[in-house]
N, CA, C and O of each residue as an XYZ file, in Angstrom:
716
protein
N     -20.948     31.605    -11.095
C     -21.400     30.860    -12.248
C     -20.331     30.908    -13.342
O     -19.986     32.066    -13.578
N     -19.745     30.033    -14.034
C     -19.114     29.626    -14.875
C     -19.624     29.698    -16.430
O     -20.627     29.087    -16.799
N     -18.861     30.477    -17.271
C     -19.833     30.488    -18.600
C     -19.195     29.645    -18.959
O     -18.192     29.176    -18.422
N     -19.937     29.207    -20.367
C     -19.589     27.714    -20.967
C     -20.077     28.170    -22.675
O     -21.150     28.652    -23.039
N     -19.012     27.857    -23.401
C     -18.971     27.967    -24.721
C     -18.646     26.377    -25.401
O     -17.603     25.754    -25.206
N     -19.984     25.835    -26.363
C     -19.501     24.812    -27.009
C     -18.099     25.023    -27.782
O     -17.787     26.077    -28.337
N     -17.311     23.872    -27.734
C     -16.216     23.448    -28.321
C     -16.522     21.884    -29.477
O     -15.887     20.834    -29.573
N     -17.618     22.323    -30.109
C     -18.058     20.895    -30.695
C     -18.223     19.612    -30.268
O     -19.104     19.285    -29.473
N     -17.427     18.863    -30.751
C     -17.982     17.546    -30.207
C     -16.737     16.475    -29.708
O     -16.406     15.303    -29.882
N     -16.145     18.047    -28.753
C     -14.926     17.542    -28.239
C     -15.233     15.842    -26.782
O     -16.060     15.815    -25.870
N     -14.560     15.121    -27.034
C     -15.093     14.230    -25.750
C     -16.261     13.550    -26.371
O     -16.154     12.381    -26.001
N     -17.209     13.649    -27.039
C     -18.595     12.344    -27.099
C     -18.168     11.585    -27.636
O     -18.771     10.526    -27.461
N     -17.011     11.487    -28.556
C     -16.382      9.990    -29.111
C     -16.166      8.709    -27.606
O     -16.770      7.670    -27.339
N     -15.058      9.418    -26.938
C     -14.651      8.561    -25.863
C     -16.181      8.631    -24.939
O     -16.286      7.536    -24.385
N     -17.313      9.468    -24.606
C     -18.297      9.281    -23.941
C     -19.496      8.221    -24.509
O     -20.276      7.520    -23.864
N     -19.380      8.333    -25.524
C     -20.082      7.100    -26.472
C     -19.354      6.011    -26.340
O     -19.909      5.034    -25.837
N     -18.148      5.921    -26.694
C     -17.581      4.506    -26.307
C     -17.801      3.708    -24.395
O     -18.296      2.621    -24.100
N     -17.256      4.691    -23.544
C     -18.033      4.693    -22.234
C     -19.317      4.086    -22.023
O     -19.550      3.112    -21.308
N     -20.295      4.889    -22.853
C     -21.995      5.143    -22.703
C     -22.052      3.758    -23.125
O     -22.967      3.180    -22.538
N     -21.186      2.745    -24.211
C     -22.138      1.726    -25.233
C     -21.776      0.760    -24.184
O     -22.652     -0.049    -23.879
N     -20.191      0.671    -23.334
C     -19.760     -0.459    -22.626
C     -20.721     -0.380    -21.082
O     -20.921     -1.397    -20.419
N     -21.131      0.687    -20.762
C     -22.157      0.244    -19.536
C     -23.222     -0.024    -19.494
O     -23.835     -0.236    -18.448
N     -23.898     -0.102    -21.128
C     -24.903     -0.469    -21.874
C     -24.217     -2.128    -21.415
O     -24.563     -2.671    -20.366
N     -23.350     -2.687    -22.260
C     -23.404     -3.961    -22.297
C     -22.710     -4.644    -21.095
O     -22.582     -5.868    -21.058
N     -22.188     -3.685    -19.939
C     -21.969     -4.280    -18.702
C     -22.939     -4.352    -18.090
O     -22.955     -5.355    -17.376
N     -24.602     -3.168    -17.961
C     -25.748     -3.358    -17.551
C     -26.058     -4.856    -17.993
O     -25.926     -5.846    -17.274
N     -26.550     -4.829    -19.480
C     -27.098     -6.446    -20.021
C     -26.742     -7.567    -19.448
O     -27.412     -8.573    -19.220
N     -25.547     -7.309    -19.209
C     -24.793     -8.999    -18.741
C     -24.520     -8.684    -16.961
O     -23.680     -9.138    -16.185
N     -25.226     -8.069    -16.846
C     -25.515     -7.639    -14.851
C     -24.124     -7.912    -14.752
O     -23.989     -9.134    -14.703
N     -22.845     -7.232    -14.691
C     -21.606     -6.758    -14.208
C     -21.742     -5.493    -13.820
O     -21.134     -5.315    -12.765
N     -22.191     -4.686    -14.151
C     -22.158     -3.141    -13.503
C     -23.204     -2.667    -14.110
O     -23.663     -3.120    -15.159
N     -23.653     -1.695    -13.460
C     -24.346     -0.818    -13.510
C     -24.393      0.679    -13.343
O     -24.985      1.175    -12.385
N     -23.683      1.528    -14.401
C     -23.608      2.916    -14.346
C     -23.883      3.716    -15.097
O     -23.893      3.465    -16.302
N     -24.186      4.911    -14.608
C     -24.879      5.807    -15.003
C     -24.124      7.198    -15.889
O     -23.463      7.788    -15.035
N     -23.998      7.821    -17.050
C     -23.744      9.184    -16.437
C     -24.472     10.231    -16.120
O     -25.559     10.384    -16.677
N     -23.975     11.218    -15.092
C     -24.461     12.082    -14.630
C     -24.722     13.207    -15.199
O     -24.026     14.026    -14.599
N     -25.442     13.851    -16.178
C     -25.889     15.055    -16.503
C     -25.389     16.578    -15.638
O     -26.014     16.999    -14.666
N     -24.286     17.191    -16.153
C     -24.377     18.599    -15.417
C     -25.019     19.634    -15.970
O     -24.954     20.267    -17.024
N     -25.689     19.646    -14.939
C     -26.849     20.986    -15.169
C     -26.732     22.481    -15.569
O     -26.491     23.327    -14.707
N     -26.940     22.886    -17.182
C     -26.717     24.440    -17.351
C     -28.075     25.288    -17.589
O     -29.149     24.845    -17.997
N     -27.854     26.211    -17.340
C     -28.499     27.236    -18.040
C     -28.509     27.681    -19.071
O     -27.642     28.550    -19.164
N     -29.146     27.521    -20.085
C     -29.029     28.070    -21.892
C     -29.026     29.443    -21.776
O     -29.837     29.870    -20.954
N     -28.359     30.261    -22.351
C     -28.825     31.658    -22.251
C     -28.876     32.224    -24.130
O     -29.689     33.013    -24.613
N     -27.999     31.674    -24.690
C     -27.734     31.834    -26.478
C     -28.196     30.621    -27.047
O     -27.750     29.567    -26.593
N     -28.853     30.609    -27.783
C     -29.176     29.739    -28.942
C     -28.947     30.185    -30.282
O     -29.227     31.280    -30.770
N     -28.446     29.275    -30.769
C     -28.668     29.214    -32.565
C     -30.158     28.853    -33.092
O     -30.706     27.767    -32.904
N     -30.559     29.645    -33.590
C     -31.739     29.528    -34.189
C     -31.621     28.776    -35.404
O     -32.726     28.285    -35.636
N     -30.803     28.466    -36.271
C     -30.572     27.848    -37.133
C     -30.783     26.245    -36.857
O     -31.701     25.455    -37.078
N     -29.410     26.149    -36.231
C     -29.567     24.529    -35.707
C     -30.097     23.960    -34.519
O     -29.788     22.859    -34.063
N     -30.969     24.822    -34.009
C     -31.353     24.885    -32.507
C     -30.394     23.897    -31.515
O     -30.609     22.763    -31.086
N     -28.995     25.011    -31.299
C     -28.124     24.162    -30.374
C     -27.912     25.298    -29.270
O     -28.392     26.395    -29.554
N     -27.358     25.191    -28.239
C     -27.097     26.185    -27.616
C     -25.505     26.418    -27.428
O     -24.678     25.528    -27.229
N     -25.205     28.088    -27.554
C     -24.015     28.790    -27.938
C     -23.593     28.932    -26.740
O     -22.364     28.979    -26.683
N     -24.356     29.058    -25.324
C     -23.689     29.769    -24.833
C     -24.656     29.476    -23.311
O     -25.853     29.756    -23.373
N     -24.218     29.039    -22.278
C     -25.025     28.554    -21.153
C     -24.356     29.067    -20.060
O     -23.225     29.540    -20.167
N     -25.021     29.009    -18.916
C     -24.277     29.116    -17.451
C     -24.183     27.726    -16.598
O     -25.288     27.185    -16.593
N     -23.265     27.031    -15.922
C     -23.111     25.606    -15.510
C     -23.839     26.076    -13.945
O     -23.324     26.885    -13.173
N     -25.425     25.197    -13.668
C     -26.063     25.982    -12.825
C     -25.180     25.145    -10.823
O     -25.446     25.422     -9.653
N     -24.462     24.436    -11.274
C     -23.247     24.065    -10.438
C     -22.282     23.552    -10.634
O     -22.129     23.238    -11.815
N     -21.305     23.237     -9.815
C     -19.785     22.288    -10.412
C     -20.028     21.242    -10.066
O     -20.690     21.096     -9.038
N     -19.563     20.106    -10.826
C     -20.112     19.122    -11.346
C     -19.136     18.072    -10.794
O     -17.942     18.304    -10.981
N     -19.456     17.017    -10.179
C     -18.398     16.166     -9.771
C     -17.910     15.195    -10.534
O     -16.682     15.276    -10.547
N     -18.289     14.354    -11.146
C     -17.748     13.051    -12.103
C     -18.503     13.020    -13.011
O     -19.436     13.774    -12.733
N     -18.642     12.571    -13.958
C     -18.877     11.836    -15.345
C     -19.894     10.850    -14.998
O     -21.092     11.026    -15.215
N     -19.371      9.755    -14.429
C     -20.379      8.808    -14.392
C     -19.997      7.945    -12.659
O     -18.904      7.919    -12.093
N     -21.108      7.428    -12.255
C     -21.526      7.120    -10.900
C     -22.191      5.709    -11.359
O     -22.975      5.529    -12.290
N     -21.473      4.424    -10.124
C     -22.529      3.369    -10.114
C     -21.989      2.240     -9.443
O     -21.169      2.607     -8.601
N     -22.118      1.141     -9.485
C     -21.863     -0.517     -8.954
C     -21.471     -0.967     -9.980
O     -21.783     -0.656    -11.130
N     -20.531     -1.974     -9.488
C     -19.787     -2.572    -10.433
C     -19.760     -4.111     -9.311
O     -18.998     -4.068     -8.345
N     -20.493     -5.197     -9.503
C     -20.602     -6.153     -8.338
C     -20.659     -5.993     -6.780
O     -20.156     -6.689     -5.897
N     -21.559     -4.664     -6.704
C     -21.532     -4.098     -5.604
C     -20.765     -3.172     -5.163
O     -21.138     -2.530     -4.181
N     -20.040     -3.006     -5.524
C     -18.477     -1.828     -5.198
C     -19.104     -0.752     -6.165
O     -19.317     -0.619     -7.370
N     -19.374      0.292     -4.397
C     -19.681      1.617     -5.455
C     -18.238      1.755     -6.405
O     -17.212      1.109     -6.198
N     -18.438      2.748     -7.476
C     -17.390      3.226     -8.443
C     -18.290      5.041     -9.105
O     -19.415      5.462     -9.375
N     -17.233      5.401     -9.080
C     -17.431      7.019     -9.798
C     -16.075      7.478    -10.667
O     -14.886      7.512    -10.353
N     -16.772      7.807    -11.872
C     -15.260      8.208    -12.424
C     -15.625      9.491    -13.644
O     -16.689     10.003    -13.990
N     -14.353      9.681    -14.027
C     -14.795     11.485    -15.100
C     -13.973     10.365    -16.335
O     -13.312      9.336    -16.198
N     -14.269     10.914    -17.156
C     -13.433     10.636    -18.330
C     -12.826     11.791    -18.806
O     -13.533     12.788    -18.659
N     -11.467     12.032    -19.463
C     -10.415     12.941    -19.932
C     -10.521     12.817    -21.524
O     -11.299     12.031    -22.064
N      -9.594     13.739    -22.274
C      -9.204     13.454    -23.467
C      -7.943     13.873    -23.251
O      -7.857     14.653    -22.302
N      -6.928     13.622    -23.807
C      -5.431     14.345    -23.707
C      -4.740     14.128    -25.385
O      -4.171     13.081    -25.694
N      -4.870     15.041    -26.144
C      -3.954     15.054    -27.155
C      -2.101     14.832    -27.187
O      -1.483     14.461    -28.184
N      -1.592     15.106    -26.085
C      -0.400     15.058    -26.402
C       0.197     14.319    -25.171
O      -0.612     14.046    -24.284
N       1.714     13.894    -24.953
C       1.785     12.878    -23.999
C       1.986     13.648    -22.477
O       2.558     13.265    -21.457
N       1.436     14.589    -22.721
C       1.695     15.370    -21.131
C       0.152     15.814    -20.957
O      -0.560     16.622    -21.552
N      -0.068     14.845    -19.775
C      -1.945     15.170    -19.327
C      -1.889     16.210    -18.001
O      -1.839     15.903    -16.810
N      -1.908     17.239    -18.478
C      -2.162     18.913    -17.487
C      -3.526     18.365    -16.347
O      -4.587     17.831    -16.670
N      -3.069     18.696    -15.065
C      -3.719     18.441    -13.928
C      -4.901     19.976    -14.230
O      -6.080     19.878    -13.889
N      -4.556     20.819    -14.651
C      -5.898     21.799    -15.028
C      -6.944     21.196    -15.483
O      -7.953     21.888    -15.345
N      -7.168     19.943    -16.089
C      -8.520     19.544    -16.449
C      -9.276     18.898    -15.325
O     -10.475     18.626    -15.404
N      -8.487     18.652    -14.222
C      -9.378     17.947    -13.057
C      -8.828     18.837    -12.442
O      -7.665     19.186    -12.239
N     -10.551     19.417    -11.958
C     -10.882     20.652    -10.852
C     -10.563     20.053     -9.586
O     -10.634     18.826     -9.508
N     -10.125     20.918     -8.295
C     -10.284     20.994     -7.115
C     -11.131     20.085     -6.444
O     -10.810     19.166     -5.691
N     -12.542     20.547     -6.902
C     -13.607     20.235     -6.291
C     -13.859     18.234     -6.532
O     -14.333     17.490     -5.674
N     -13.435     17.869     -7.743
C     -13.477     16.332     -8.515
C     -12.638     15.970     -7.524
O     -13.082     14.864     -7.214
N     -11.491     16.235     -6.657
C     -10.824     15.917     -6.431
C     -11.169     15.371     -5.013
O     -10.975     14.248     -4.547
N     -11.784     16.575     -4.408
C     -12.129     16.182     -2.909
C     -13.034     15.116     -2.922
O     -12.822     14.113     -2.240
N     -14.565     15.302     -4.020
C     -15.634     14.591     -4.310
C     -14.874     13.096     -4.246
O     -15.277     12.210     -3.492
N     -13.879     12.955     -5.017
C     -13.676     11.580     -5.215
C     -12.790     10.744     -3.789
O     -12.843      9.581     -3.391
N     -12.101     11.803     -3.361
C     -11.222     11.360     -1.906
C     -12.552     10.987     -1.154
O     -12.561      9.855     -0.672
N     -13.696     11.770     -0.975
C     -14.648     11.468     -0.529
C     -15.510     10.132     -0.332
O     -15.827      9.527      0.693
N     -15.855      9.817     -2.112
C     -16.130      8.370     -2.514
C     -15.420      7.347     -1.819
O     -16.099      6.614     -1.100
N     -14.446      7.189     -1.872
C     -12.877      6.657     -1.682
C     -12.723      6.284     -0.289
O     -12.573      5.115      0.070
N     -12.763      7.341      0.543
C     -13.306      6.977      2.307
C     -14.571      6.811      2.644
O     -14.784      6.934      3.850
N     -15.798      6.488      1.742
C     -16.623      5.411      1.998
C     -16.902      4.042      1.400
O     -17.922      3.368      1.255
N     -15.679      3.889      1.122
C     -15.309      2.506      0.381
C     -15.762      2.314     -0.998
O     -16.264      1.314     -1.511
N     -15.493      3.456     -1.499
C     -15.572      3.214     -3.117
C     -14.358      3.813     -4.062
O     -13.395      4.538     -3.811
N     -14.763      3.284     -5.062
C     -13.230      3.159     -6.115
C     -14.008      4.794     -7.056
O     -15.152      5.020     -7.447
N     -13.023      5.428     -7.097
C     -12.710      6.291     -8.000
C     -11.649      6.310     -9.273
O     -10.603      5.669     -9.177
N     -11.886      6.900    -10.205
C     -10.969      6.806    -11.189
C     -10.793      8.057    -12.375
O     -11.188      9.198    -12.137
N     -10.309      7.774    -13.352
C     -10.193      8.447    -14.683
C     -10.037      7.752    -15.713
O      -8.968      7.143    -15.744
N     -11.080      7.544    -17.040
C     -10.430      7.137    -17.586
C      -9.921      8.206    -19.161
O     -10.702      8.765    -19.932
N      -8.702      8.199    -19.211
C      -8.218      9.207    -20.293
C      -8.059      8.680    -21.543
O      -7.505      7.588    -21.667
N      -8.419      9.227    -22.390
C      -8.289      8.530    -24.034
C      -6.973      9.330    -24.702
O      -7.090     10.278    -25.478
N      -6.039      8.915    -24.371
C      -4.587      9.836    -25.169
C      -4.622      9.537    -26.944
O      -4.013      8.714    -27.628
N      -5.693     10.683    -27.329
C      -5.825     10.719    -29.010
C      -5.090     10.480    -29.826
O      -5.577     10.174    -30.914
N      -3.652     10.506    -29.695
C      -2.876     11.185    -30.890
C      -2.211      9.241    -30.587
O      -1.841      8.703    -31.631
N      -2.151      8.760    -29.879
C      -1.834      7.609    -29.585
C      -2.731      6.213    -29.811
O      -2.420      5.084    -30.190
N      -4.373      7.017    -29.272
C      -5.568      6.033    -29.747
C      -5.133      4.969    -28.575
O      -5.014      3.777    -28.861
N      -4.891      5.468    -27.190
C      -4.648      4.596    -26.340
C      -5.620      5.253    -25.133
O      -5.965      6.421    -24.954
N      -5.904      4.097    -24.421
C      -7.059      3.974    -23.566
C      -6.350      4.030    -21.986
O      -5.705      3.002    -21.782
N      -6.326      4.929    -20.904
C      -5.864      4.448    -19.627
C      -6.915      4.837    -18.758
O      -7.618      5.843    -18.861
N      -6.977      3.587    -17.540
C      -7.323      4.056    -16.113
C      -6.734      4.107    -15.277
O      -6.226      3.200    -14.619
N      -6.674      6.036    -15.063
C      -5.969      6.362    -13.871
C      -6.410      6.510    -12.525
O      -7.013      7.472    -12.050
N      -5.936      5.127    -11.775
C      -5.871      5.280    -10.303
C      -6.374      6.847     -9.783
O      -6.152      7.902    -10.377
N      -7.378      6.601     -8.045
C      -7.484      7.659     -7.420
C      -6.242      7.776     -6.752
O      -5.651      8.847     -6.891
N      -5.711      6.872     -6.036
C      -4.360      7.004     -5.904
C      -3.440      7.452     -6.899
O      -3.145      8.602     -6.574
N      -3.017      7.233     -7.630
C      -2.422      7.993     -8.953
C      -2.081      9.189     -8.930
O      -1.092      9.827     -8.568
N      -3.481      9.484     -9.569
C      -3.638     11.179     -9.429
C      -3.305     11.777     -8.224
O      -2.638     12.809     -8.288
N      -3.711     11.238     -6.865
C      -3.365     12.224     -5.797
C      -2.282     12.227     -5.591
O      -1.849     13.133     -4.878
N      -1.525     11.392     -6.030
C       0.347     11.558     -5.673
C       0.648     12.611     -6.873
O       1.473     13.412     -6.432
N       0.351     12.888     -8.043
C       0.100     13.653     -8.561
C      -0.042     15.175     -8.480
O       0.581     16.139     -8.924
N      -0.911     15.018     -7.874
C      -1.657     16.178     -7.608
C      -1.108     17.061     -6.210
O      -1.253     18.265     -5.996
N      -0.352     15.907     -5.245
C       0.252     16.582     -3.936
C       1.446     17.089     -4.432
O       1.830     18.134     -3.907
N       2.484     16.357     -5.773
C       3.194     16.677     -6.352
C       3.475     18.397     -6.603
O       4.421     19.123     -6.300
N       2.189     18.643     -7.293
C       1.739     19.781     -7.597
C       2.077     20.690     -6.758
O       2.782     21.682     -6.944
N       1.309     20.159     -5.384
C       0.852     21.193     -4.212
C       1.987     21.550     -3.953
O       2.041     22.772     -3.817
N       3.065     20.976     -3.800
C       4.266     20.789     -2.872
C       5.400     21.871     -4.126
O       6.620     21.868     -3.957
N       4.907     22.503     -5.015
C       5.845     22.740     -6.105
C       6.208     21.929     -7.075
O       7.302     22.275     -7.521
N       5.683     20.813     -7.705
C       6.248     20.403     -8.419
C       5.298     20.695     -9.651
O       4.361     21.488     -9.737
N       5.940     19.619    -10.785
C       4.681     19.964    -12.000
C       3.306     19.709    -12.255
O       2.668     18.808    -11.712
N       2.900     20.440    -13.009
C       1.190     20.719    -12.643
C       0.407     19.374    -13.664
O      -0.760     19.318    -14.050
N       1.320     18.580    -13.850
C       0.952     17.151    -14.817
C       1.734     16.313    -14.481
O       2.652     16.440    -13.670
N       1.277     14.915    -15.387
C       2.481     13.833    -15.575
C       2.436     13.736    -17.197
O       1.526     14.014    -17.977
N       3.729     13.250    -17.418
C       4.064     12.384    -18.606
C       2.888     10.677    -18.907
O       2.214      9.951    -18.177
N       3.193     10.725    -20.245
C       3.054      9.321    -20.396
C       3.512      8.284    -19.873
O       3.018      7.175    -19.670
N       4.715      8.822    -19.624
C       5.761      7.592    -19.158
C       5.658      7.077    -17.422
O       5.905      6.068    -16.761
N       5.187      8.322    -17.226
C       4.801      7.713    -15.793
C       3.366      6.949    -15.517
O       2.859      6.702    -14.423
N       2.845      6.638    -16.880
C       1.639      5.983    -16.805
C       2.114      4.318    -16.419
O       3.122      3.838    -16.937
N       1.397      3.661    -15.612
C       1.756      1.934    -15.509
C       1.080      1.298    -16.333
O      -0.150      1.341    -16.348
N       1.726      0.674    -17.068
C       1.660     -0.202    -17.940
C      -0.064     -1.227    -17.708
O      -0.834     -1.335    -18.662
N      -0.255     -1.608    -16.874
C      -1.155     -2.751    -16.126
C      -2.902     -1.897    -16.260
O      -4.041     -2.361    -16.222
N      -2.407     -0.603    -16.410
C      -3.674      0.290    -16.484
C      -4.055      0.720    -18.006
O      -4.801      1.685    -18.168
N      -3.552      0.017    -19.100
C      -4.505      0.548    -20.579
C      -5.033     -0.772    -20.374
O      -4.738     -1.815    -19.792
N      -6.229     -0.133    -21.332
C      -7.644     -0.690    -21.938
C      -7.387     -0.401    -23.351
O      -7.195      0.546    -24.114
N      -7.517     -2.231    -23.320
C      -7.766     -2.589    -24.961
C      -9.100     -3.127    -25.630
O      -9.707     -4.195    -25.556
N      -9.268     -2.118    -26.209
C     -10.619     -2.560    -26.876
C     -10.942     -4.092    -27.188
O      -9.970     -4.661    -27.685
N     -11.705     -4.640    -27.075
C     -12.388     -6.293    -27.781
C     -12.895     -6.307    -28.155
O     -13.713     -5.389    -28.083
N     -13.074     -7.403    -29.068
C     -14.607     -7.741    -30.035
C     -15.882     -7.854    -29.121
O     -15.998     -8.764    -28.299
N     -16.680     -7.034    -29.279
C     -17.297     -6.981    -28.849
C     -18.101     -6.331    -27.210
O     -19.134     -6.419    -26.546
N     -16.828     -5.709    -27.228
C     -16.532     -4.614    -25.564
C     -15.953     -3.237    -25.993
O     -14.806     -3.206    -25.549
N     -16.158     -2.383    -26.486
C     -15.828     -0.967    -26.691
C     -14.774     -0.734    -26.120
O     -13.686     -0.658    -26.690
N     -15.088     -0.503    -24.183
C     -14.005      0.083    -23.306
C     -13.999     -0.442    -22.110
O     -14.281      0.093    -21.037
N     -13.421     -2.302    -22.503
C     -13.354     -3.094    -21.432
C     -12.606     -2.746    -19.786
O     -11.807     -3.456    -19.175
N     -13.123     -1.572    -19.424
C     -12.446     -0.983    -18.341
C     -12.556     -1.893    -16.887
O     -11.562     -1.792    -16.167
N     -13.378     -2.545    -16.514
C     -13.470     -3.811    -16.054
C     -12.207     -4.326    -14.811
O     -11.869     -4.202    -13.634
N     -11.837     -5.024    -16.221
C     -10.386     -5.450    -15.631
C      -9.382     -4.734    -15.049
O      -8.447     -5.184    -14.387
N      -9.681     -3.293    -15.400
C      -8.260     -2.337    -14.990
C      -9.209     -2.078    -13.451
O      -8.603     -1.444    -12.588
N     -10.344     -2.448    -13.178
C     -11.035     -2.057    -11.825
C     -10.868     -3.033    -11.353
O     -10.643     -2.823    -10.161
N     -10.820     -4.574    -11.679
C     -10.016     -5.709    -11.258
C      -8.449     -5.479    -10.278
O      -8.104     -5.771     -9.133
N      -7.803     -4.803    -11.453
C      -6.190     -4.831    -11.398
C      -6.269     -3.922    -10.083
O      -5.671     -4.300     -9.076
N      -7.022     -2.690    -10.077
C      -7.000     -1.562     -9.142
C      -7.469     -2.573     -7.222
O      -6.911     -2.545     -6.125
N      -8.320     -3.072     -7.583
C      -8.725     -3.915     -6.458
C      -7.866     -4.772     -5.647
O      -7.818     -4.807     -4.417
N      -6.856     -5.803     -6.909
C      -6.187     -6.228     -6.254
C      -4.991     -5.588     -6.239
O      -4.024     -6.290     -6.533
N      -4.790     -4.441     -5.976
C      -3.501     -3.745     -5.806
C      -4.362     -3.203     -4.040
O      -3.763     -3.323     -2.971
N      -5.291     -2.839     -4.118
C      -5.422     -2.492     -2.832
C      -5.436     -3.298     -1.777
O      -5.163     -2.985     -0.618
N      -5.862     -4.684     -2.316
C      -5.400     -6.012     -1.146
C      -4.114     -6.300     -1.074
O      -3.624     -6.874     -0.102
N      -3.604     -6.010     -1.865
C      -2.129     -6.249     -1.904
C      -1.343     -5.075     -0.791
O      -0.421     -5.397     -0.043
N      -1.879     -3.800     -0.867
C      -1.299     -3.031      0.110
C      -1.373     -3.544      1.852
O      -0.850     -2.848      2.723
């Protein structure tokens, strides 16, 4: 069991922005997703603000959010990254297999990371990351740069679309027909 200490209200900015666009991709029947709740155990409370200090995570948790997007399952986590080097320590082991998993039953996996200090929006490929991540395995570094981000993968906010991620599941699609 994993203890878990709030860190405020690190991440519900970019999960609210997430949460409002599958709100209005539900409405207009383009997708339909969910997020997934990981399950803790409270063990400390603040009696003051009745929040909890201090929980046990009652398992490890695979993605963020799960669903259809015109039929094409999709599952993805969302990131935050303050600085232009996004550390492979924030995506566990276990996210990793879960999503290779998704992935060989014909569904799209992803990430999408909100790089703060930039106020820029990306979706990173399951492919991506695992070249990434074998990178790793093999000795190399335990992240990437910004710069190795592709261009074709930020999300720009619209009037009226929060975190038109959409299209970058578009772009991802036809890169796989293209292979």
């Amino acid at each position: 069991m994993t203890a878990w200490k709030t860190r405020g209200l690190r991440g519900s900015e970019l999960e609210e922005l997430i949460n409002r666009t599958n709100e209005e991709y539900r409405e207009k029947k383009l997708a339909l997703i969910q997020k997934i709740p990981t399950p803790i155990t409270p063990v400390e409370f603040d009696k003051d603000s009745r929040t909890i200090k201090l929980a046990y995570f009652e398992q490890k948790s695979t993605v963020d959010y799960i669903g259809a997007v015109q039929g094409i399952p999709v599952c993805f986590d969302a990131k935050e990254c303050a600085v232009d080097t996004f550390t492979l320590r924030n995506i566990h082991e276990h996210q990793v297999a879960f999503m290779k998993e998704f992935e060989e039953q014909g569904g799209i996996s992803f990430f999408l990371i909100h790089y703060t200090e930039k106020n820029t929006f990306y979706y990173l490929t399951f492919r991506r990351l695992h070249e990434f991540w074998k990178r790793w395995e093999s000795g190399g570094r335990r992240s990437f740069r910004y710069e190795e981000t592709d261009d074709r993968y930020f999300i720009t906010p619209t009037a009226g679309m929060f975190l038109p991620f959409l299209d970058a599941v578009q772009t991802d699609l036809d890169e796989r027909s293209d292979s």
